[in-house]
C-alpha positions as CSV (number, residue, x, y, z in Angstrom):
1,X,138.3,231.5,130.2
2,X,134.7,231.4,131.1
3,X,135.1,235.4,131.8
4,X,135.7,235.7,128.0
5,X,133.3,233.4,126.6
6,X,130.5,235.6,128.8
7,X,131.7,239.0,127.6
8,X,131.6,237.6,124.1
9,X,128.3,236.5,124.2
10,X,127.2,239.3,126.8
11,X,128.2,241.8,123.9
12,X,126.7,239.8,120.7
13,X,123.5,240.3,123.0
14,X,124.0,243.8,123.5
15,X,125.0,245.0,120.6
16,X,121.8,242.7,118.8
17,X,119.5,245.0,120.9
18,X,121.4,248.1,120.3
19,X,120.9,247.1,116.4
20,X,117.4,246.0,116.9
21,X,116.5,249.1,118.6
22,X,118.2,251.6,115.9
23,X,116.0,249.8,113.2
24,X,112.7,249.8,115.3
25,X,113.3,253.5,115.8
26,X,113.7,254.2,111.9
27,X,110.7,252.3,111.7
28,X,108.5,254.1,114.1
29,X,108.2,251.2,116.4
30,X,108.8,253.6,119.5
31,X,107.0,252.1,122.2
32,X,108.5,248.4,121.4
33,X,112.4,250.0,121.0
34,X,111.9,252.0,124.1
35,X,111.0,248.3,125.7
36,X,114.7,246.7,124.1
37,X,116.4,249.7,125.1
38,X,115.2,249.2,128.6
39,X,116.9,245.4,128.3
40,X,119.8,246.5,125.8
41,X,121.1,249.1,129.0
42,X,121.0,246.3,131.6
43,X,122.8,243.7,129.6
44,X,125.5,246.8,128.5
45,X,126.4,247.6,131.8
46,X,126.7,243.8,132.8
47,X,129.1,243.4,130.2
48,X,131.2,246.5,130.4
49,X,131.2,246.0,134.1
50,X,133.2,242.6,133.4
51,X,135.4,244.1,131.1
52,X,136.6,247.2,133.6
53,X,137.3,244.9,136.4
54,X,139.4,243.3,134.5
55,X,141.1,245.7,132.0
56,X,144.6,244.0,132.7
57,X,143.2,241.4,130.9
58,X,143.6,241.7,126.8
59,X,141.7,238.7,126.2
60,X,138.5,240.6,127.8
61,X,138.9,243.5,125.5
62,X,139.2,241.5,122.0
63,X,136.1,239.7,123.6
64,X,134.2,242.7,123.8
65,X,135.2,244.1,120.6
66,X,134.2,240.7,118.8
67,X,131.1,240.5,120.4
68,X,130.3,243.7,119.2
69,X,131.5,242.9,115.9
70,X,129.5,239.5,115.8
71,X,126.5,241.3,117.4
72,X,125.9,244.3,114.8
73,X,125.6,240.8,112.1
74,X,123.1,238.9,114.4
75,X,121.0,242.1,114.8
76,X,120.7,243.2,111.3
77,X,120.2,239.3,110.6
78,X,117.4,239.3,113.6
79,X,115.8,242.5,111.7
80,X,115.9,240.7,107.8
81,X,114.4,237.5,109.6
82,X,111.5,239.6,111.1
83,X,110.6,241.4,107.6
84,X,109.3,244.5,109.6
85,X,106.9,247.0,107.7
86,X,105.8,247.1,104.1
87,X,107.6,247.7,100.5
88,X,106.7,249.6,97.7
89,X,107.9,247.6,94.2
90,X,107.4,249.8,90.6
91,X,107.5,247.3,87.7
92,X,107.8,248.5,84.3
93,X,106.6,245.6,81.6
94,X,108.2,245.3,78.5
95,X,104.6,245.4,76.7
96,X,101.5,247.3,77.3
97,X,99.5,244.2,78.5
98,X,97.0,244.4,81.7
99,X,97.9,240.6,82.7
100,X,100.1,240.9,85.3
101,X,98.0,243.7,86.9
102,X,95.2,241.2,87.0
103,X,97.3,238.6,88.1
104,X,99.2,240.2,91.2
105,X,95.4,242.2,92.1
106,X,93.3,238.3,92.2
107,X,96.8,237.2,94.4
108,X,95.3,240.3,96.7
109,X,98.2,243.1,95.9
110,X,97.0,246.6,95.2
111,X,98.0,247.3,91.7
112,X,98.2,250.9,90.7
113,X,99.2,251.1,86.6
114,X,99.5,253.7,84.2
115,X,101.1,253.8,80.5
116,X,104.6,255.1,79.8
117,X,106.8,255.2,77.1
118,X,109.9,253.6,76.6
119,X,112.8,253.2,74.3
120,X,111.6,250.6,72.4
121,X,107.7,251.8,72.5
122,X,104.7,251.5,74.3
123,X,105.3,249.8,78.5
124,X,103.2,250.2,81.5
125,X,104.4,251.1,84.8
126,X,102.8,249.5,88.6
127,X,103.0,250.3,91.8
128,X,102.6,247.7,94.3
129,X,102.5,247.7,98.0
130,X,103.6,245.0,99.7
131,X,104.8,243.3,103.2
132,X,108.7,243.1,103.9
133,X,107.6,239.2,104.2
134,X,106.4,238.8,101.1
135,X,108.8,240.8,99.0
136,X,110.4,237.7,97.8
137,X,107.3,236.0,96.8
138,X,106.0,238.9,94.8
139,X,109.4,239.3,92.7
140,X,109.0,235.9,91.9
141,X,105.6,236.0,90.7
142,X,106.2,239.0,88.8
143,X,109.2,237.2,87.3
144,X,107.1,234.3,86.5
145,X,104.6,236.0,84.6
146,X,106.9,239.0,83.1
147,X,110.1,237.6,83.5
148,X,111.6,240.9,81.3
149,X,110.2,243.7,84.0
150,X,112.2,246.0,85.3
151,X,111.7,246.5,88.9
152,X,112.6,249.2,91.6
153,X,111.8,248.7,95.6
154,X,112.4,251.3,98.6
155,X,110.5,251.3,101.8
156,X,107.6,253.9,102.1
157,X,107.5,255.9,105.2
158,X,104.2,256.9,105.5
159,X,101.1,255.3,104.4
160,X,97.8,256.9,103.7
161,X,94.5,256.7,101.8
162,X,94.0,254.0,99.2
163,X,93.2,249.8,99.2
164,X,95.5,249.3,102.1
165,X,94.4,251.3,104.6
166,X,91.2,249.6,105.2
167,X,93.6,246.3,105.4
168,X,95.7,247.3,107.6
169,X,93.5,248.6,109.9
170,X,92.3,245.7,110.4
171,X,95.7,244.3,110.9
172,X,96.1,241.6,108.6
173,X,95.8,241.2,104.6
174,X,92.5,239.4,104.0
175,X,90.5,239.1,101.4
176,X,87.3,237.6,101.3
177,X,87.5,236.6,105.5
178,X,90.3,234.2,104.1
179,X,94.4,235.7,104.6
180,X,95.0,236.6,101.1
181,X,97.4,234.1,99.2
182,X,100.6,236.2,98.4
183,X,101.9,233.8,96.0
């Protein structure tokens, strides 16, 4: 029984890293998924190893597929926790109004707007860069402020040029020597 139990967990634990690795890779982490992969190998071959000495045993196998089933949730769950890398959330208002650009820029985002047309008349369109972290707490603040936007988000490979780059080099958000309230 205790057999099972370890390729189980032996498996949620490989199949984490595996997980972890895959998203650090699309990420451009490189140097820190070369680092899990180093770990993810050992712990694989400790856990297969189990499960080929004793292949007679079903219980093993549904262990080891479980665990692998388990593990690709607690790795993608591992990566959400963690937030890694930035967003990029376009807003369209419902009125051509500067308010909520001035808002989210004194709450430190980097606000790019320009005027667009809609259906219904005149709108204006943001781009805002964010952290993954604070995704949730920009929605909201753009909901509380223009609670009819529209908004759009996708993950920006590449980042060059403009009011982040100076922040980021210096590895944090901070405005003013103070870490920028994202409220």
């Amino acid at each position: 029984m205790w057999t099972v139990i370890l390729i189980f967990v032996i498996n949620i634990v490989y199949v984490s890293l595996s997980t972890f690795r895959m998203i650090l890779t699309f990420k451009g982490y490189r140097y820190i998924a070369a680092f899990v992969s180093m770990v993810e190998v050992v712990v694989y071959v400790v856990g297969l190893g189990l499960v080929l000495q004793n292949l007679s045993e079903i219980q093993n196998v549904i262990a080891y597929a479980l665990g692998f089933g388990v593990g690709i949730i607690v790795g993608t769950k591992l990566e959400e926790r963690l937030a890694l890398g930035y967003t990029m959330v376009n807003v369209i208002t419902v009125t051509e109004n500067n308010e909520l650009a001035n808002i989210l820029r004194n709450d430190g985002y980097g606000v790019t707007v320009w005027d667009v047309s809609g259906r219904e008349g005149g709108r204006q369109e943001m781009q805002i860069l964010t952290p993954r972290k604070d995704e949730g707490k920009l929605y909201a603040r753009i909901k509380e402020v223009e609670p009819r936007a529209f908004m759009i988000s996708y993950e920006p490979k590449t980042i060059h040029g403009g009011f982040w780059v100076k922040r980021l080099r210096k590895g944090k958000l901070y405005k003013d020597g103070k870490k920028d309230n994202m409220v």
